[in-house]
VOGU-3710 file (C-alpha; in Angstrom, 3 decimals, decimal comma):
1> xxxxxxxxxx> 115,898/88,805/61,148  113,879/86,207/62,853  112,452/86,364/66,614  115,223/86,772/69,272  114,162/84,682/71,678  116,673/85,611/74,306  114,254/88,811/75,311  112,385/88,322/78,607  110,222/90,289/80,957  112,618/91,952/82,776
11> xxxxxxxxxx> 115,984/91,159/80,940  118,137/89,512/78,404  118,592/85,715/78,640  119,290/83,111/76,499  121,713/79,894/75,861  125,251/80,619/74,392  125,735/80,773/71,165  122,330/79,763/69,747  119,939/82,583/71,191  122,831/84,675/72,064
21> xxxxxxxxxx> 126,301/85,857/70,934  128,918/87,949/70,651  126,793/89,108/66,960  124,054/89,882/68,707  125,855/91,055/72,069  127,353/94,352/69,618  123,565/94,688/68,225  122,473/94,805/71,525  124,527/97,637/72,353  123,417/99,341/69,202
31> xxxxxxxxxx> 120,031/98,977/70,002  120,553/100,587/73,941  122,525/103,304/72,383  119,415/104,059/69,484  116,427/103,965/72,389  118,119/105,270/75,638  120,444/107,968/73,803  122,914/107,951/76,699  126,301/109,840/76,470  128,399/107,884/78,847
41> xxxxxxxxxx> 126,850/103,907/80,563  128,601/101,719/82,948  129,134/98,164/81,524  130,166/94,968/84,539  129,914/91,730/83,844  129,509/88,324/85,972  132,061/85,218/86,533  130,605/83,470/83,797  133,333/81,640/81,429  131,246/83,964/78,264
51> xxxxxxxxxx> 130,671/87,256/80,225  134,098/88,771/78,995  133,438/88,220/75,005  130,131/89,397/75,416  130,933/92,113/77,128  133,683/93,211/74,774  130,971/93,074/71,794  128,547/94,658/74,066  131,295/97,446/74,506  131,845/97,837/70,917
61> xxxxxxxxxx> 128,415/98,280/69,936  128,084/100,897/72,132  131,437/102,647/70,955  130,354/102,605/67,359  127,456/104,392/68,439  129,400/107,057/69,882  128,446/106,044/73,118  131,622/106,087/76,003  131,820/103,261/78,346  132,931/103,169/82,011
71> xxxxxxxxxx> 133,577/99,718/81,893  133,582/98,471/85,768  134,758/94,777/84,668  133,868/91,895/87,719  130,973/93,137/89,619  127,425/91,749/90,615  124,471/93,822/89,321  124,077/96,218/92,037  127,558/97,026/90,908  126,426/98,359/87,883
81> xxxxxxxxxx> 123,507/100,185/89,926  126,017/101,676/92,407  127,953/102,760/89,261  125,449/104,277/87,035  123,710/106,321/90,736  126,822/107,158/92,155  128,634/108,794/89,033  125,804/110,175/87,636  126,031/108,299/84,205  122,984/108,170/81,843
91> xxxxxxxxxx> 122,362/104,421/81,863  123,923/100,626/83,068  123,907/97,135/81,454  125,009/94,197/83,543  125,988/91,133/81,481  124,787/88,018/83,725  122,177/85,384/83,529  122,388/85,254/87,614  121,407/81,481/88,744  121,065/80,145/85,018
101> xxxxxxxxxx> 122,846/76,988/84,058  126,464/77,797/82,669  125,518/77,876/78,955  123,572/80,710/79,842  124,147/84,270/79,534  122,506/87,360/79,401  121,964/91,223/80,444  120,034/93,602/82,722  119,481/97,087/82,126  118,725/100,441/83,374
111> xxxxxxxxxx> 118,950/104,010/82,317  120,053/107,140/84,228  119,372/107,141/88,032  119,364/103,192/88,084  115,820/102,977/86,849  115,106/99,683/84,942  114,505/98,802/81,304  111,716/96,477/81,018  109,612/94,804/78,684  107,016/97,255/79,236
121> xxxxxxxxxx> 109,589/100,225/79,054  112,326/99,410/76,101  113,026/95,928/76,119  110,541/95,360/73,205  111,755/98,732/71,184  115,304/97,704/71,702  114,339/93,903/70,439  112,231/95,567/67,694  115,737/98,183/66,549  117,214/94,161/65,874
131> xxxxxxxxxx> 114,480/92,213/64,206  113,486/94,946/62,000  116,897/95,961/60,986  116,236/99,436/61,816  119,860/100,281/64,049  121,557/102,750/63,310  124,637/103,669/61,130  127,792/103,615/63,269  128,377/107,390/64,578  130,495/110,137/62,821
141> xxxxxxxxxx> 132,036/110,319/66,362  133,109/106,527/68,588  132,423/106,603/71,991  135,355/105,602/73,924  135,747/102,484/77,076  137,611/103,306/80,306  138,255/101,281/83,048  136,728/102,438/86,282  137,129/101,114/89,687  133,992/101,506/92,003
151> xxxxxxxxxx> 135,234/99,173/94,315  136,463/101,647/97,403  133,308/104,049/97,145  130,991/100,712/96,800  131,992/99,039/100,011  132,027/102,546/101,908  128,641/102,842/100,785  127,389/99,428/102,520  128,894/99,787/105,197  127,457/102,951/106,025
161> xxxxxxxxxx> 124,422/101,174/106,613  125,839/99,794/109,851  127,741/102,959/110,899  127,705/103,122/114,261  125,820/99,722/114,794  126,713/97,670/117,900  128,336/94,359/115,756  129,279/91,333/117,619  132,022/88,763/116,999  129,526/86,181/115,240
171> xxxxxxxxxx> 130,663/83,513/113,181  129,152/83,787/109,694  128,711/80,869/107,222  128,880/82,793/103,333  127,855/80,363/100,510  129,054/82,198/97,035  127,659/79,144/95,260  130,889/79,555/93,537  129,294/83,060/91,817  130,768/86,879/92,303
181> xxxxxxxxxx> 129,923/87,235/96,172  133,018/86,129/97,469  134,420/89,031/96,069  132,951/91,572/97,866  133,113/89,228/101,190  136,562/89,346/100,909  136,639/93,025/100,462  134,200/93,926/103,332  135,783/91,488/105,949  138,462/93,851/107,323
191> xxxxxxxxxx> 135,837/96,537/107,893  133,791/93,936/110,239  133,983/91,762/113,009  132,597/88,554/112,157  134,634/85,013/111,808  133,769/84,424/108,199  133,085/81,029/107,473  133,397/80,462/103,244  131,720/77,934/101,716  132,081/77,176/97,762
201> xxxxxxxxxx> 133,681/80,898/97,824  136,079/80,903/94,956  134,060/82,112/91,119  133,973/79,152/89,250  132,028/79,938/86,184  131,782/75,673/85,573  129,755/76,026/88,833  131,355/72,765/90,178  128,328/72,572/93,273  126,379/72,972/90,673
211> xxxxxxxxxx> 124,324/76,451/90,017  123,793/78,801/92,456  120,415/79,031/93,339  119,348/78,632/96,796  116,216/78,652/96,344  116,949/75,193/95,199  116,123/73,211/98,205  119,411/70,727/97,401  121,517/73,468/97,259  120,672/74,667/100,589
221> xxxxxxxxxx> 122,712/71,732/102,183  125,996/72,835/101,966  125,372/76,113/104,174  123,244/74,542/106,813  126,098/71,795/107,243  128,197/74,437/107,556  126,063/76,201/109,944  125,996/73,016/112,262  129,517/71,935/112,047  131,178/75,293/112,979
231> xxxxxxxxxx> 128,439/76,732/115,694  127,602/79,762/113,338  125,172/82,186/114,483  123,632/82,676/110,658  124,350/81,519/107,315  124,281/83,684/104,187  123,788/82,164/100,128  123,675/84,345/97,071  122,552/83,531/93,442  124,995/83,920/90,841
241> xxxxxxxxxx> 125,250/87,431/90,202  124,259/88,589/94,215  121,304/90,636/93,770  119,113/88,333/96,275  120,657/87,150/99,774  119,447/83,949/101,360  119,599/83,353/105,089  120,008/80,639/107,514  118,740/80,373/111,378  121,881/78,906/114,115
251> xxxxxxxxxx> 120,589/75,810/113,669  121,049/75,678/109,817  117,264/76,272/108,663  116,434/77,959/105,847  114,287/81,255/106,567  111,501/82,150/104,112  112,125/85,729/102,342  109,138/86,941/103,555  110,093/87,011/107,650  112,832/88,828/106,469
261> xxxxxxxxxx> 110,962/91,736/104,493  109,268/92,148/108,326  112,656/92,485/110,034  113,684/94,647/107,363  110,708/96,905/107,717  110,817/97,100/111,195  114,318/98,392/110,951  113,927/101,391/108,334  110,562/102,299/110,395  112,653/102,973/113,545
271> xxxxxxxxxx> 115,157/105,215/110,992  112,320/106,452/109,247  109,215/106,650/111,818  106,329/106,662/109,362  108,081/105,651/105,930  106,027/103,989/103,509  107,118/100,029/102,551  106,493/98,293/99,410  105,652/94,948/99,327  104,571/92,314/96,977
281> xxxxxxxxxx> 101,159/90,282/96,888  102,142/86,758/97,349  102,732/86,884/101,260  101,423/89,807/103,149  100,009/89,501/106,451  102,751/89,334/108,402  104,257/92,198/106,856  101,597/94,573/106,665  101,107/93,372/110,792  104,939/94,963/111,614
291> xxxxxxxxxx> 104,416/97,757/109,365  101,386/99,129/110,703  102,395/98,080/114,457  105,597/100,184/113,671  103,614/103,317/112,632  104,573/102,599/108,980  102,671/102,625/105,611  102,348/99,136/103,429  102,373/99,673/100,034  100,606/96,876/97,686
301> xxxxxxxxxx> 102,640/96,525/94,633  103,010/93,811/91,590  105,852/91,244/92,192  108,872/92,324/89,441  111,899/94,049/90,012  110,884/96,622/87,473  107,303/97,276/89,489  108,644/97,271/93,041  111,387/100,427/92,003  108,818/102,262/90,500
311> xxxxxxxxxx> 106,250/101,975/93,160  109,364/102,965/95,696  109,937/105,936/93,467  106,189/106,657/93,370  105,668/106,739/97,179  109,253/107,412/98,490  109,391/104,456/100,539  112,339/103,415/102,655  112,811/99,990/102,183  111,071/97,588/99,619
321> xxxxxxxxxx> 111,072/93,460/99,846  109,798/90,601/97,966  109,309/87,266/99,565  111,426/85,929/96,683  114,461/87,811/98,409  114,872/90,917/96,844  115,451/93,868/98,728  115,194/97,226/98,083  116,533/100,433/99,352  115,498/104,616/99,022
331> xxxxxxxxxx> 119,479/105,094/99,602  120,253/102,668/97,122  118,506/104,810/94,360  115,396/102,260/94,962  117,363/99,311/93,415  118,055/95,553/95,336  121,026/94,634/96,696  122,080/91,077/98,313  124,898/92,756/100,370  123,162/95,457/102,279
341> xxxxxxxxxx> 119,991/92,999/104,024  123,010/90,912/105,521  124,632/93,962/107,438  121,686/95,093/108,444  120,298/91,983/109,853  123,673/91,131/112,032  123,272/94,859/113,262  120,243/94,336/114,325  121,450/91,029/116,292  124,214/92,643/117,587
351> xxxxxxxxxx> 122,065/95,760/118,930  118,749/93,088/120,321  121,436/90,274/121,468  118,920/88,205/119,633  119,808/85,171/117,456  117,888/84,977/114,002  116,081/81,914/114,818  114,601/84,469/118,095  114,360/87,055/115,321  111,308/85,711/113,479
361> xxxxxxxxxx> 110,624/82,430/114,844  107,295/84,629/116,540  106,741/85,900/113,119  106,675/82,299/111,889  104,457/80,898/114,341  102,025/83,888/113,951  101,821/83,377/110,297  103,123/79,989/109,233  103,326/79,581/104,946  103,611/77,197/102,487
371> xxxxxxxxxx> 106,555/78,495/100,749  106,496/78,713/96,937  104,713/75,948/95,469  105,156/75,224/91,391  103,506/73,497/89,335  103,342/73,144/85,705  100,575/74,058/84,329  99,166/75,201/80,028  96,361/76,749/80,727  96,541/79,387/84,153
381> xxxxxxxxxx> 93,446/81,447/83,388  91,320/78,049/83,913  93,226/77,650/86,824  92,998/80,896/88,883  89,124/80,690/87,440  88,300/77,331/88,788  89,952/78,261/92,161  88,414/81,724/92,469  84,780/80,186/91,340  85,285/77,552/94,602
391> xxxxxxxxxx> 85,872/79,794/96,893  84,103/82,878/95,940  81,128/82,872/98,297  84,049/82,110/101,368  86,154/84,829/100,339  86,664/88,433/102,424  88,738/90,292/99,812  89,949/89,268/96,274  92,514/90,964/94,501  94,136/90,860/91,296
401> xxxxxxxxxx> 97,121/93,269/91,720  99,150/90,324/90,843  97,691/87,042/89,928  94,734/86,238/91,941  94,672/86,824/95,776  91,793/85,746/97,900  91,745/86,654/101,450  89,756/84,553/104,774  89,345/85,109/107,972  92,168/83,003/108,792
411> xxxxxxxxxx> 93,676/82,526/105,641  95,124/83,375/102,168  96,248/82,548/98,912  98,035/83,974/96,041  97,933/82,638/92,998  99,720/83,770/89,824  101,428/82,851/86,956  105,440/83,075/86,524  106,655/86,192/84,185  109,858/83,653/82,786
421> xxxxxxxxxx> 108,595/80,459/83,149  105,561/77,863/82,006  104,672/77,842/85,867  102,006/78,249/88,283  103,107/79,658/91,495  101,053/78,935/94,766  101,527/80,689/97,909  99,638/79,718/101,003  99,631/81,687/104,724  97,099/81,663/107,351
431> xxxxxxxxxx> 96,614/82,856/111,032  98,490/81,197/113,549  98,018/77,551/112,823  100,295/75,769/110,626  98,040/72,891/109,996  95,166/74,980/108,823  97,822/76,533/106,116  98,653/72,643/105,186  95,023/72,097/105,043  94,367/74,896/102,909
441> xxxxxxxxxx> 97,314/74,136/100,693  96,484/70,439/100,176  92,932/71,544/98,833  94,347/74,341/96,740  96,613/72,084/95,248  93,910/69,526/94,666  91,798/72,296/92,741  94,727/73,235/90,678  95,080/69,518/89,765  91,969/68,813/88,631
451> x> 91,676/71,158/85,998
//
């Protein structure tokens, strides 16, 4: 068989039918069943308009390998977490291609305890089981799918987060994007007391406001006119399958990620007084600032899913975040979610009587950024060289834990090369003036050009 091209970093992604289908969707299955050896794996699938028939084949792969199936039907992917943690099964496969266009599809794995399957840690020897023709002969014994609801035990588990939280009447605006969110919204609004405010809420798998992605700067709109036309105290935006969360200040702006791994930390360090957080390379200072103020550990770690749960598992820590929105908790078996940072961020308003704007708008002057820049760009070794080489004799600390990171006196910059796309990725943050980070990101970007 030739080269599946659908098999990425961290998952399974590809456009419908030609680098993926309902062929290679039963494969697929054969090949998780062959390398993980589970007895029993939860299977959900996303809104998408191909999830079902791929999930079906998916199913049946796994079936003929005389692997059973709890089969948890419409979830997002911490559904399939939740599932695979909370009953104790020996693995999970999500079928989603989370923010993709709609001719997309894919899948995300893990094995027992939630932990992730990654390129580095069966991706490849699952692709290899296909290409090489090696799966297996269907078993003497099928495996047989039942349908199990998760539903009841999932929503008691988030909101146990807020248990006892002081939560005020806010009105929240909730941006689906016209993806799975608005499910679980719906499900978790007679447990709270927030006016929810719904915005492109119904699934839609022809994504009609086109794909949701708010990290999209043109998708942001929608919310933040929400925001200012209702008097909301927050806005909230998913991606497709709701495994990040976006937020939104009162007065419809668009907070950075990386304020709200601070908040976050700050929280689990007054639950957890000395916990260890994991954080990612591209934007640190202000969270290693909080941490350490809060009698916490930072813990360095690569950017990736897949690296940020295995660091938590590694050190124990409490809470995990990437400035790219993904958060990650101990109690969630060390996997994201994009419904728990949301309840915890209105209970902490509700307990400071603090809007989110007051939140981190400190943070933000104290370490302004330059947000994710991208840029396009063949060759990334001559890049990160060039840039290193100029400011070598300047630099304090360079590190390559992730890309290239080069620390100043009063500023830094991370530098590193996207794991799914032909991109360069530029982050920028310095010390309390937000024209020295525009400085320093101009001439970054200048360097980058010129090679």
């Amino acid at each position: 068989m030739s080269k599946l091209t659908c098999f990425k970093a961290y998952d399974i992604r590809g456009r419908i039918p030609s680098e993926l289908n309902e062929d290679l969707a039963y494969r697929i299955g054969q090949s998780y069943a062959a390398f993980v050896k589970p007895g029993r794996v939860a299977v959900g699938r996303d809104i998408r308009a191909t999830s079902a028939t791929l999930s079906a084949a998916l199913i049946r792969g796994l079936n003929d390998s005389g692997v059973n199936v709890a089969d948890i039907g419409l979830c997002g992917t911490e559904g399939v977490y939740f599932a695979t943690f909370s009953e104790q099964l020996d693995g999970g496969i999500m079928v989603t291609a989370s923010h993709n266009p709609p001719d997309y599809n894919g899948m995300k794995f893990v094995r027992e305890q939630s932990k992730p399957i990654s390129a580095d840690t069966g991706l490849k020897d699952m692709q290899g089981l296909i290409e090489q023709g090696k799966l297996p002969r269907p078993a003497a014994q099928q495996g047989a799918s039942s349908a199990l609801d998760i539903n009841s035990k999932y929503i008691a588990h988030l909101l146990s987060y807020v248990k006892g939280a002081k939560l005020s009447r806010l009105k929240v605006v909730t941006n689906a994007g016209n993806g799975g969110a608005g499910m679980v919204v719906d499900q978790l609004e007679p447990h709270l007391p927030f006016e929810f405010i719904k915005v492109h809420h119904q699934a839609d798998s022809s994504f009609p406001n086109g794909v949701p992605n708010p990290m999209i700067e043109a998708n942001r709109a929608s919310t933040s006119n929400a925001i200012r036309s209702s008097g909301a105290a927050i806005g909230l935006a998913w991606d497709g399958d709701f495994d990040r969360c976006f937020f939104f200040d009162e007065h419809g702006g668009f907070v950075e990620g990386y304020y709200l791994v601070g908040l976050l930390a700050e929280t689990f360090l007054k639950r957890f007084p000395g916990g260890r957080i994991v954080h990612d390379p591209r934007l640190t200072w202000n969270t290693i600032d909080i941490v350490r103020r809060c009698g916490g550990e930072p813990v360095l770690c690569r950017s990736g899913h897949a690296f940020i749960k295995q660091r938590m598992r590694e050190v124990d820590g409490v809470y995990g975040g990437e400035m790219s929105a993904h958060h990650y908790f101990r109690d969630f078996a060390y996997c994201d979610s994009g419904m728990i940072p949301w309840l915890l961020v209105l209970a902490v308003m509700g307990e400071s009587g603090k809007s989110l704007g007051e939140l981190v708008g400190e943070r933000q002057r104290l370490f302004p950024v330059s947000g994710e820049i991208n840029r396009e760009i063949s060759d990334a070794r001559a890049v990160a060289a060039r840039v290193q080489q100029h400011y070598a004799s300047q630099a304090l600390n360079v590190d390559f834990t992730d890309g290239l990171s080069m620390e100043f006196a009063q500023w830094r910059l991370n530098l590193r090369s996207s794991n799914t796309e032909p991109l360069v990725r530029l982050n920028v943050e310095a010390r309390g003036s937000e024209s020295l980070m525009q400085e320093k990101t101009a001439e970054v970007l200048r360097l980058m050009e010129a090679v």
